[in-house]
GUGUTOR-392756 format. One record per residue: residue number from 1; y, z, x of N, C-alpha, C, CB in turn. Coordinates in steps of 0.2 Angstrom, whole numbers, m for minus. Glycine has a CB too. Layout:
BEGIN
[pt NUM,[Y,Z,X],[Y,Z,X],[Y,Z,X],[Y,Z,X]]
...
//
This chain:
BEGIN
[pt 1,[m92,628,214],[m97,627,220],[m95,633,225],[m97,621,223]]
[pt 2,[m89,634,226],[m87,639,231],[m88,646,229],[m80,639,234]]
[pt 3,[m89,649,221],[m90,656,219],[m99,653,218],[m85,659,213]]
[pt 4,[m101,651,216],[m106,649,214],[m112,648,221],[m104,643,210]]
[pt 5,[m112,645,225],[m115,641,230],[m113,644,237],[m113,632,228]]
[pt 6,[m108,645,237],[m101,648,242],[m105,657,245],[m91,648,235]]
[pt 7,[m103,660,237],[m105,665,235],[m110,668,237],[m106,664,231]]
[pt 8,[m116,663,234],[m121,666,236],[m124,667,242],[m125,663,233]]
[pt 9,[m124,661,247],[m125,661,251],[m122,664,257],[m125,656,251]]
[pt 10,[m116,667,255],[m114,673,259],[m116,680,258],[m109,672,259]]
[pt 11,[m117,681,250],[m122,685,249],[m128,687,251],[m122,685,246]]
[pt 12,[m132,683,253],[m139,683,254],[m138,684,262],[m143,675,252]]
[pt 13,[m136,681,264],[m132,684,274],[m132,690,274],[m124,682,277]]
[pt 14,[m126,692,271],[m125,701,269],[m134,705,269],[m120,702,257]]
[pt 15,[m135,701,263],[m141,707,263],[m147,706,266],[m144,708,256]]
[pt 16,[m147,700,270],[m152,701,277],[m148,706,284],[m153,692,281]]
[pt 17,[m142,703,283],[m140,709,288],[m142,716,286],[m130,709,289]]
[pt 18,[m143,719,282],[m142,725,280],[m149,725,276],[m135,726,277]]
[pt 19,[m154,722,278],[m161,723,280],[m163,723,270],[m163,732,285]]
[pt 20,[m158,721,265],[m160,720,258],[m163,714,257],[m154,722,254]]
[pt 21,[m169,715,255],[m173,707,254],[m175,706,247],[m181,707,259]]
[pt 22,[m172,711,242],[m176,711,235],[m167,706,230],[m179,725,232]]
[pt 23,[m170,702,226],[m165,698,219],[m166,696,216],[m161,695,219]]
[pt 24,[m162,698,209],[m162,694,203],[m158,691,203],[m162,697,196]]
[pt 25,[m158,685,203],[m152,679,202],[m151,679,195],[m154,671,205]]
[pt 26,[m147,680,190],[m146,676,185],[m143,670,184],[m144,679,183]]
[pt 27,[m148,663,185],[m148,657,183],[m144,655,176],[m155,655,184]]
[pt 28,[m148,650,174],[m147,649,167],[m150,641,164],[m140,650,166]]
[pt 29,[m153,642,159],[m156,639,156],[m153,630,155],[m157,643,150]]
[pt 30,[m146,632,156],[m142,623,158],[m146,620,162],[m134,623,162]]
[pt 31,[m149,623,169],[m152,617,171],[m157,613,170],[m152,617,175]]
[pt 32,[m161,615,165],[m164,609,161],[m161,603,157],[m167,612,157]]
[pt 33,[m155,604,155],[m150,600,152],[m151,597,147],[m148,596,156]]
[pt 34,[m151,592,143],[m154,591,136],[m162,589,139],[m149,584,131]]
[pt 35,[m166,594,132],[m171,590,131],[m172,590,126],[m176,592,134]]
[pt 36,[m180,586,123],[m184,585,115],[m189,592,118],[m188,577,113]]
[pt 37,[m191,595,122],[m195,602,123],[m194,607,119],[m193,604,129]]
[pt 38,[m196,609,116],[m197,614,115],[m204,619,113],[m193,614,110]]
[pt 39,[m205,626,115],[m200,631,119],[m202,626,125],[m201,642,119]]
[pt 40,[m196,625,131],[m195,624,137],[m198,627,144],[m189,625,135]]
[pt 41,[m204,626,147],[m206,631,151],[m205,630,156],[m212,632,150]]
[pt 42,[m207,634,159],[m203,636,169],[m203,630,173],[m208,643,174]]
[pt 43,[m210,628,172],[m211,620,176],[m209,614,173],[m217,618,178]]
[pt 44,[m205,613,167],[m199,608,164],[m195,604,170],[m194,611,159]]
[pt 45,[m194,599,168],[m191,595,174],[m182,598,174],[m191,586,172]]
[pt 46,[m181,599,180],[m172,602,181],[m167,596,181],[m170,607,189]]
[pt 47,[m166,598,174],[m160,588,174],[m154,591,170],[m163,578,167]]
[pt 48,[m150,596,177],[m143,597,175],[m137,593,172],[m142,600,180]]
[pt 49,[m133,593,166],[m128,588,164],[m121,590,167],[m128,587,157]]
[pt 50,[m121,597,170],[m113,599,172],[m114,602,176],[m108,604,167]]
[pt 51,[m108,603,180],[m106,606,188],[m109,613,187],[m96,607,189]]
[pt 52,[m108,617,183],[m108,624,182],[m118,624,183],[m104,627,173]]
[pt 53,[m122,619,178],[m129,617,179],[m132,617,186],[m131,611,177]]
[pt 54,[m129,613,188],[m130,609,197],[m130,613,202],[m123,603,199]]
[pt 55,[m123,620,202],[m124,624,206],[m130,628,205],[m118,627,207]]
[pt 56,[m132,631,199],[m138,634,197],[m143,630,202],[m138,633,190]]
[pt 57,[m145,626,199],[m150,621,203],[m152,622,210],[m146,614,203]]
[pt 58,[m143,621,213],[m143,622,220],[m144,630,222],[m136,618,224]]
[pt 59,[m144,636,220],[m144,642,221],[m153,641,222],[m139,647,213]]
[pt 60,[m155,641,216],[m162,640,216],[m165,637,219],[m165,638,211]]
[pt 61,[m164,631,224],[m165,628,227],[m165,632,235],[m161,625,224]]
[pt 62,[m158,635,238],[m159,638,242],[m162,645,240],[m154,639,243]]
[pt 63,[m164,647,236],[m169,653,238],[m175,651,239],[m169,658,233]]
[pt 64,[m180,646,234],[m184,642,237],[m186,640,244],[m181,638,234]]
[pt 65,[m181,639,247],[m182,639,254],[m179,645,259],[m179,633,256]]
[pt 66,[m174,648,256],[m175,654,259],[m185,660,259],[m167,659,255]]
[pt 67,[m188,659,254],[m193,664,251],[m198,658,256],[m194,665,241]]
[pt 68,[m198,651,256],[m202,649,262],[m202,651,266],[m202,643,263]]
[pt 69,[m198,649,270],[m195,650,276],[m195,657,280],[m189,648,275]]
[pt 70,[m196,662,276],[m198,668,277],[m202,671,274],[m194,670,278]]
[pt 71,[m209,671,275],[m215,671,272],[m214,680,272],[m223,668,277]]
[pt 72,[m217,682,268],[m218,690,268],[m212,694,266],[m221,692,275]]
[pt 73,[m206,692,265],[m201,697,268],[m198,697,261],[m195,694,275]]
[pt 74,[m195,690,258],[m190,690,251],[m194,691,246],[m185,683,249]]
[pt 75,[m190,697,240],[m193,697,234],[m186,693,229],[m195,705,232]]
[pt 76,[m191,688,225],[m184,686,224],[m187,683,216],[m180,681,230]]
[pt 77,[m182,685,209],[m183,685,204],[m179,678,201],[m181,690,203]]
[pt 78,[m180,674,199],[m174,668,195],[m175,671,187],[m175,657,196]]
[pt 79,[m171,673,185],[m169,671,177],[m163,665,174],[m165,677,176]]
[pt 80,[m170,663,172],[m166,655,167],[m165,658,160],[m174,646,167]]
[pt 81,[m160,661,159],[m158,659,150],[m155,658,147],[m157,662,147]]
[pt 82,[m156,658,140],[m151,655,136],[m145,657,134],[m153,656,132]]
[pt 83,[m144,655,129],[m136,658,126],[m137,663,126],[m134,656,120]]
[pt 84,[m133,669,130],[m132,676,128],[m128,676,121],[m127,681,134]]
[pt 85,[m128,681,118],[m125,686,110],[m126,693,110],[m130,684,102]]
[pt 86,[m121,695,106],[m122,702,105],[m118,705,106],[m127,704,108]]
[pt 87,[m119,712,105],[m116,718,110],[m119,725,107],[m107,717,110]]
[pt 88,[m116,727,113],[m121,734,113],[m122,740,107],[m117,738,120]]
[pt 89,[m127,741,104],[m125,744,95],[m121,750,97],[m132,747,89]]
[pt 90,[m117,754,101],[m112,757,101],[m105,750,99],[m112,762,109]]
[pt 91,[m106,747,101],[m100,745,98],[m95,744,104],[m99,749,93]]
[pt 92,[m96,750,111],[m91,748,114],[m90,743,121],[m90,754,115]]
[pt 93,[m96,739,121],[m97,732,125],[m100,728,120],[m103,732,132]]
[pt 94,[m96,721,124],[m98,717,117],[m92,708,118],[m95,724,108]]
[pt 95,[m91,704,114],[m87,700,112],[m82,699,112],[m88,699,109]]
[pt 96,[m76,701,111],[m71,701,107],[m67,698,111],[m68,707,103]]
[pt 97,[m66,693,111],[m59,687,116],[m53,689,112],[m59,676,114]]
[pt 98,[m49,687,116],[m40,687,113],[m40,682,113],[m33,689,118]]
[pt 99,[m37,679,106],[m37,672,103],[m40,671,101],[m36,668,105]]
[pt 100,[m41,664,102],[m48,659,96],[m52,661,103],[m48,648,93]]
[pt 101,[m59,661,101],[m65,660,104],[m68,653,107],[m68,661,99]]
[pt 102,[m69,651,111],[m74,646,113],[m83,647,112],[m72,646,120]]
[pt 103,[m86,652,110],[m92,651,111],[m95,653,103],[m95,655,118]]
[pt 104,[m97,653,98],[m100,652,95],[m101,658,90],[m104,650,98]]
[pt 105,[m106,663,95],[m106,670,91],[m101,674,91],[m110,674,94]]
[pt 106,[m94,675,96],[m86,677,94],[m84,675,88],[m80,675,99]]
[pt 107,[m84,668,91],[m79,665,85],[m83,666,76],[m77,653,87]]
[pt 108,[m90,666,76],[m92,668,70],[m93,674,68],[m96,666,69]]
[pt 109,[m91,679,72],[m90,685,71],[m83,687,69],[m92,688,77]]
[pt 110,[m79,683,73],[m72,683,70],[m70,681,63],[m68,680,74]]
[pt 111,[m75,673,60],[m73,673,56],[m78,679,50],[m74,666,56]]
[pt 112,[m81,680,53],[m85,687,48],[m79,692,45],[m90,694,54]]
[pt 113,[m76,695,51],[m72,700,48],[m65,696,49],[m73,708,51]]
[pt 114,[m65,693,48],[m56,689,43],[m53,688,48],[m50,695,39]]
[pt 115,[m55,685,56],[m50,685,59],[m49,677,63],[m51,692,64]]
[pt 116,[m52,676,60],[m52,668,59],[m53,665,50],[m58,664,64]]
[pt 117,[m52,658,49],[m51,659,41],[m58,654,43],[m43,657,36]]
[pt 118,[m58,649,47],[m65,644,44],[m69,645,52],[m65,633,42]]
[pt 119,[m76,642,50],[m79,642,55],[m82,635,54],[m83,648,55]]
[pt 120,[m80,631,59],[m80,623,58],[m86,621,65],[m71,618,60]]
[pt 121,[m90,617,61],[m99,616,65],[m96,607,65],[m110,619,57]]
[pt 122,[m97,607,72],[m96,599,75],[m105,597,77],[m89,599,84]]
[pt 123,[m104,591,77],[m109,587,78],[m115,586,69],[m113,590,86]]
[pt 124,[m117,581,68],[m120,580,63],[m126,576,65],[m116,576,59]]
[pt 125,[m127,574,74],[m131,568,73],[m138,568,80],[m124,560,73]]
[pt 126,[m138,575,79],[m143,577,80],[m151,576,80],[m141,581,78]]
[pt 127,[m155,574,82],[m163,574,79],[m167,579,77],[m166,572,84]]
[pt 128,[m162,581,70],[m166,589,70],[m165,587,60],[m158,600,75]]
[pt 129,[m169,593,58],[m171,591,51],[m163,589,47],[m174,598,48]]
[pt 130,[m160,594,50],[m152,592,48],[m147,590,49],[m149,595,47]]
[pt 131,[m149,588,57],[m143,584,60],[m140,589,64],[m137,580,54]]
[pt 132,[m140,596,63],[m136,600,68],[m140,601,74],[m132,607,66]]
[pt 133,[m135,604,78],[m140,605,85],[m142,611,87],[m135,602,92]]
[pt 134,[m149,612,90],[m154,618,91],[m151,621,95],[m161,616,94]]
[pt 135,[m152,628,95],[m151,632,103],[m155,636,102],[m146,636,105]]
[pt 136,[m157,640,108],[m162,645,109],[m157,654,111],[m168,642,115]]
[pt 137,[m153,658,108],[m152,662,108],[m156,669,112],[m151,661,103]]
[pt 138,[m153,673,115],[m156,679,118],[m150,684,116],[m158,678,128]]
[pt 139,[m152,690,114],[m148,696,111],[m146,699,121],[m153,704,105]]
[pt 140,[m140,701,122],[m138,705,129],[m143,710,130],[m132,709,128]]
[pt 141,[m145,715,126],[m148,719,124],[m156,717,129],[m148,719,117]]
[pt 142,[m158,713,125],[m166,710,127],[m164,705,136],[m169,703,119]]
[pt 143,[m158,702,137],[m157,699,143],[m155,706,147],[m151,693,144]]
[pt 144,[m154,711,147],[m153,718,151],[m158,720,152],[m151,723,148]]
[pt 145,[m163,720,148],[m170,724,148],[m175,718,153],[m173,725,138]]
[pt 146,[m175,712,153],[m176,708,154],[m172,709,163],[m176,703,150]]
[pt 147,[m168,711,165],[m165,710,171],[m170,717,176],[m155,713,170]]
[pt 148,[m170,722,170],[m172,729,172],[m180,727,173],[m170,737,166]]
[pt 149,[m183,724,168],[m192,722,168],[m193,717,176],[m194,716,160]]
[pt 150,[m187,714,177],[m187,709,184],[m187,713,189],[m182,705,186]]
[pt 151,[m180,719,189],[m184,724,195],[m189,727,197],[m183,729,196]]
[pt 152,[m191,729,191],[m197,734,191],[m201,730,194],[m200,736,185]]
[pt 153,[m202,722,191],[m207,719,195],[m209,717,200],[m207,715,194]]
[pt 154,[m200,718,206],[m201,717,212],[m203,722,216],[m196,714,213]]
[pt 155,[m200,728,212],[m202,734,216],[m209,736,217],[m199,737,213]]
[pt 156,[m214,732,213],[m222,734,211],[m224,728,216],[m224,733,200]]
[pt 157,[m221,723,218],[m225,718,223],[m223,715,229],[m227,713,219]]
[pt 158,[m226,712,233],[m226,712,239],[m220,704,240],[m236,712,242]]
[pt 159,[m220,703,245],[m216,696,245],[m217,690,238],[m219,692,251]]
[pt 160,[m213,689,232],[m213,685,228],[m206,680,227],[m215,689,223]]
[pt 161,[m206,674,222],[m203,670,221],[m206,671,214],[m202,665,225]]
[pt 162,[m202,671,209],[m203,670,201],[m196,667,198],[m204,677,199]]
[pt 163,[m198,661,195],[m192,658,190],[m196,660,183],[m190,648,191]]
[pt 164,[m191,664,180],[m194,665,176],[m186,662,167],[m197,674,178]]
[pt 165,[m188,660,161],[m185,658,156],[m187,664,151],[m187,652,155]]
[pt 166,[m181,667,148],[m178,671,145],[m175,668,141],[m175,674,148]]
[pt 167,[m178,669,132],[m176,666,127],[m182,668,120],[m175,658,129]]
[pt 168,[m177,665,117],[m184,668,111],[m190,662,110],[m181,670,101]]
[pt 169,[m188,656,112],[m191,650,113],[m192,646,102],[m200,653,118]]
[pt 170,[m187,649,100],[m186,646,93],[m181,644,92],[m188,651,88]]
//
């Protein structure tokens, strides 16, 4: 909450002081929190299940009423997405943890080229044709491009508030 919530909020002070009214927040798609939805759209109900969700929530939340509260002045972007993956086809940004992996596309990338020996998929009991569980994946690549498409947007219009979801919706 204090880098998160703390953070922001002091950030957003900064850039009134200093007369900057234009942001992309990069949210994320957690604070929908489990649904049966799919693809998941912008006006879905926000039922965050973790702390890291909740501050999201409350970030969006406060800008919400910062963009009320001052009619005309903030341009302001939310990006809700998914699971980032990827890395940059030069090859030199990108994944590669020290040690085992926690998220999914490392550790299967590690097990790719030999640097892990299994790749072990938990949960079975899913409501899905097979029992494992859905995600919706966005490449870095496309969530960049998507960051740069959100400026542009703000820069082309007059006072806005846009939540927008970023994903392939499959």
């Amino acid at each position: 909450w204090d880098v998160n919530v703390c953070g922001t909020q002091n950030l957003l002070a900064t850039m009134k002081e200093h007369n900057c009214f234009s942001i992309v927040f990069s949210s994320s798609a957690t604070i929908y929190g489990l649904t049966d939805s799919e693809p998941i759209s912008e006006d879905h109900k926000l039922s965050p299940v973790n702390p890291y969700g909740k501050t999201k929530v409350a970030i969006e939340n406060m800008l919400d009423d910062l963009y009320k509260s001052n009619v005309n002045l903030w341009k302001i972007c939310s990006l809700r997405y998914f699971n980032p993956v990827g890395a940059h086809p030069s090859g030199l940004i990108g994944e590669d943890p020290i040690g085992i992996p926690n998220n999914l596309f490392p550790f299967l990338s590690q097990v790719a080229i030999g640097r892990q020996k299994v790749l072990n998929v938990f949960g079975d009991n899913w409501d899905t044709k097979d029992g494992s569980g859905v995600r919706d994946y966005i490449h870095i690549i496309d969530l960049a491009e998507g960051h740069l498409a959100s400026i542009d947007y703000l820069n082309s219009n007059d006072a806005c508030l846009e939540f927008i979801n970023l994903g392939s919706g499959i």
